[in-house]
PALO-626155 format. One record per residue (C-alpha): residue number from 1; residue in three letters; y, x, z. Coordinates in Angstrom, 3 decimals. Each point is the difference from the previous one (the first is absolute). Layout:
PALO-626155
num/residu/py/px/pz
NUM/Ala/Y/X/Z
...
***
This chain:
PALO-626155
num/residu/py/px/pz
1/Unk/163.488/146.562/50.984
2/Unk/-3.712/0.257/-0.506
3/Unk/-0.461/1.397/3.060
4/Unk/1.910/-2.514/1.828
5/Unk/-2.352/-2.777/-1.993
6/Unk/-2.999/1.896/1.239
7/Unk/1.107/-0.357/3.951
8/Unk/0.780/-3.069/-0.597
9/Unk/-3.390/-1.107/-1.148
10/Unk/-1.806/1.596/2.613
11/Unk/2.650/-1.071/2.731
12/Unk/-1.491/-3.695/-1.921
13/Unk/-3.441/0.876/0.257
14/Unk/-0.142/1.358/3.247
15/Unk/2.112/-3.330/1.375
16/Unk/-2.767/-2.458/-1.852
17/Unk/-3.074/2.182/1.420
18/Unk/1.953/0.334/3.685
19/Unk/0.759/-3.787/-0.668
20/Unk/-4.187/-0.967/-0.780
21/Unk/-0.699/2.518/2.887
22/Unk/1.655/-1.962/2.296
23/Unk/-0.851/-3.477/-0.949
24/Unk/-3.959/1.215/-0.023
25/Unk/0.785/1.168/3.818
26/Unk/1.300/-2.917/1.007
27/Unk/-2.791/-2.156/-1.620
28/Unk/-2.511/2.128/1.627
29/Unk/1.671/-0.328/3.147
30/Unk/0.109/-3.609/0.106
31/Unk/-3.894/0.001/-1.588
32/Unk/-0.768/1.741/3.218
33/Unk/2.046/-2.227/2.697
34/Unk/-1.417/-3.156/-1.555
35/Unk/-3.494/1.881/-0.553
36/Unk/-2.652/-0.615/-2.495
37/Unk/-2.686/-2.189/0.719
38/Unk/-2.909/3.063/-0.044
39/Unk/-3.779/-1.292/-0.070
40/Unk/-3.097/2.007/1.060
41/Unk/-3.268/-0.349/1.298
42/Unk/-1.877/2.395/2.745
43/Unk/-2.496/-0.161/2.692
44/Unk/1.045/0.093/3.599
45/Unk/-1.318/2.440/1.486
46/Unk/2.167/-0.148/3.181
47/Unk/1.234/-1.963/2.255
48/Unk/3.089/1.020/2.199
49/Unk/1.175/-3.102/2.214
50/Unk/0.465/-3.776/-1.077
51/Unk/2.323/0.619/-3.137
52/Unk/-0.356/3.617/-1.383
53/Unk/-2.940/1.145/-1.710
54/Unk/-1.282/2.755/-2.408
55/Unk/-1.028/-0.756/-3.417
56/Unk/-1.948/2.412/-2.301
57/Unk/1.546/-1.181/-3.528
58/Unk/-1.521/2.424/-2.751
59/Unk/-0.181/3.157/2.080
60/Unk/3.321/-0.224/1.491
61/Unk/0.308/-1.185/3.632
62/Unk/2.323/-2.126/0.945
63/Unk/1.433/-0.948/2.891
64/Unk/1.062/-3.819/-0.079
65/Unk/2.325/-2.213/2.474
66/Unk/-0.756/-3.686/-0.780
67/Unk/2.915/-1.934/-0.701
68/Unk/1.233/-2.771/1.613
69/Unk/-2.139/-0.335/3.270
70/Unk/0.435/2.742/3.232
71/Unk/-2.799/0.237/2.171
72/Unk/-0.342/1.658/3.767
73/Unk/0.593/3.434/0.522
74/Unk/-3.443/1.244/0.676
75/Unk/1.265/0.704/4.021
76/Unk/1.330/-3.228/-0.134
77/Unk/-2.293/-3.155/1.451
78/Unk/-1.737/-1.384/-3.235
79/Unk/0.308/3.485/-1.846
80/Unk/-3.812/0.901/0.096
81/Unk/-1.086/-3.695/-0.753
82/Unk/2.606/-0.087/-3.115
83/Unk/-1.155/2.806/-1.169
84/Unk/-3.938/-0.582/0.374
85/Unk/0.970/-3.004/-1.980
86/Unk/1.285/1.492/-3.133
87/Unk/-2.595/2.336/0.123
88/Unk/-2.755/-2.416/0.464
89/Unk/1.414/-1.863/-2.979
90/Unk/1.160/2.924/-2.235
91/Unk/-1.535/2.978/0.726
92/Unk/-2.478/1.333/-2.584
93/Unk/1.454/-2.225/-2.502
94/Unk/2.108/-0.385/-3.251
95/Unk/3.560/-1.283/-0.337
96/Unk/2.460/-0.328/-2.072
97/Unk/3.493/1.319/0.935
98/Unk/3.405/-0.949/-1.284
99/Unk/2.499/1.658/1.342
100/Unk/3.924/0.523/-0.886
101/Unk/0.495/3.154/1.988
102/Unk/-0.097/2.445/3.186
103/Unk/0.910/-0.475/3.052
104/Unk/2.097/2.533/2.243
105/Unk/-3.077/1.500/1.116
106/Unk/-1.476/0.589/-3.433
107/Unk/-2.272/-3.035/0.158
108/Unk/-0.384/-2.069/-2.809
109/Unk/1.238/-3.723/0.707
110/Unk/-2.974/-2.078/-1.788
111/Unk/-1.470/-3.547/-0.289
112/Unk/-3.750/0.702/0.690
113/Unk/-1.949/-2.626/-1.367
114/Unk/-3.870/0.107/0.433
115/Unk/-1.899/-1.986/-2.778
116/Unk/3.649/-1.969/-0.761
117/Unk/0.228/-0.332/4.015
118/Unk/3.511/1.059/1.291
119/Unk/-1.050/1.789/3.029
120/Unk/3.440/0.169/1.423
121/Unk/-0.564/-4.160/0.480
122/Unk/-2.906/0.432/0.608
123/Unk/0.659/1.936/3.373
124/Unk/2.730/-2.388/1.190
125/Unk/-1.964/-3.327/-0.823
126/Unk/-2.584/1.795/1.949
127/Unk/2.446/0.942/2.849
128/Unk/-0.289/3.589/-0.388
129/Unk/3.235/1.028/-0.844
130/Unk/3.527/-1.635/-0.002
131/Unk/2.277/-0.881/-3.426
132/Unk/2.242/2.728/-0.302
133/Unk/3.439/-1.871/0.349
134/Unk/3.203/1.506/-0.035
135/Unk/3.093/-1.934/1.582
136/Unk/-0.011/-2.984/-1.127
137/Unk/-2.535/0.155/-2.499
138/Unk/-3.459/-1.028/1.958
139/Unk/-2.233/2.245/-3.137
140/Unk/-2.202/-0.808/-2.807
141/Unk/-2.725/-1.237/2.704
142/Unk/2.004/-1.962/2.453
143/Unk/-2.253/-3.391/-0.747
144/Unk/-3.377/1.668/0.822
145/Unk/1.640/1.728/2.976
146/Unk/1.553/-3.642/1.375
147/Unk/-3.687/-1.713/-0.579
148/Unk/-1.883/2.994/1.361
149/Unk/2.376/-0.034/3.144
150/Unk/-0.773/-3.535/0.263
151/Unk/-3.631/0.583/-0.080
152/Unk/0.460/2.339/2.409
153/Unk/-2.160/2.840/-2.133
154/Unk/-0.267/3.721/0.629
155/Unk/3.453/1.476/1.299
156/Unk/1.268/-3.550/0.713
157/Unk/-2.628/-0.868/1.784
158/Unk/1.952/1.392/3.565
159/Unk/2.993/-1.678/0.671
160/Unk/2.831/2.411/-0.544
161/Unk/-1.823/2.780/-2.580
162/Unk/2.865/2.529/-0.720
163/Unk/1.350/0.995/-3.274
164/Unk/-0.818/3.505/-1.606
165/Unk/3.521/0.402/-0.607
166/Unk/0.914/-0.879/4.072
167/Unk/-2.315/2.097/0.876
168/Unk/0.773/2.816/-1.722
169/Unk/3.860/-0.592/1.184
170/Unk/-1.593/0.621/3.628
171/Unk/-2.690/2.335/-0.626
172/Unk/0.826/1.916/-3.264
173/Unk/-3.133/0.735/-2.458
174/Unk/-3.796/0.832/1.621
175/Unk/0.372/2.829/-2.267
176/Unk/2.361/2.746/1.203
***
């Protein structure tokens, strides 16, 4: 019988740990799909096209894909011109990134703000970059994009400028 009451209690205890195991999976898993709101600071100290850039934060490089705006491919018509854009403005510089995660290509997805400055905005108002919509969601930056196309600045400047994510239907990536 004492036996029996042993495997019983660890049949008990293994069920409550295997139990708390499982729960603590799960809430990590959904901590990760809704992501933690992560903030750093770095210098930039590169600048790749319109909306990717690397960030030196504390000795660890980083390289970031700012959310909610796409810019030109850099083959693309208004790829260069993005691009010398964000670096005129950011290179060199401090920011502050909050990010929730990576991207598929190992990029983290941040909100680059320079001195409180959302730089995503900032290259859209500008007309440097387009609000990164998806269906029927026009993104985060879809006001500055309709009163930059009004204005007619940067990329909207020519009457039919084409959308990264056209072009890249077309053309694929610059970068094999």
């Amino acid at each position: 019988m004492k036996n029996f009451l042993n495997q019983q209690s660890r049949i008990w205890t293994f069920a409550r740990y295997g139990f708390l195991w499982v729960v603590l999976c799960l809430s990590a898993g959904a901590l990760y799909a809704k992501g933690v709101e992560e903030i750093r600071t770095g210098l930039v100290t590169r600048v790749v096209d319109g909306d990717t850039v690397w960030v030196n934060s504390g000795g660890e490089l980083l390289k970031v894909r700012i959310t909610g705006i796409d810019a030109p491919e850099i083959c693309q018509n208004g790829g260069p011109q993005s691009r010398e854009h964000l670096r005129n403005r950011a290179l060199g510089k401090m920011v502050t990134l909050i990010s929730r995660r990576k991207d598929d290509y190992g990029r983290l997805l941040a909100r680059v703000e320079l001195h409180g400055d959302d730089l995503g905005r900032w290259m859209v108002g500008q007309g440097h970059a387009w609000s990164y919509g998806y269906r029927n969601y026009a993104g985060p930056y879809s006001q500055e994009q309709s009163l930059a196309r009004a204005s007619r600045l940067g990329l909207f400047g020519s009457d039919e400028p084409e959308n990264p994510r056209s072009f890249r239907k077309r053309h694929g990536s610059c970068f094999p």
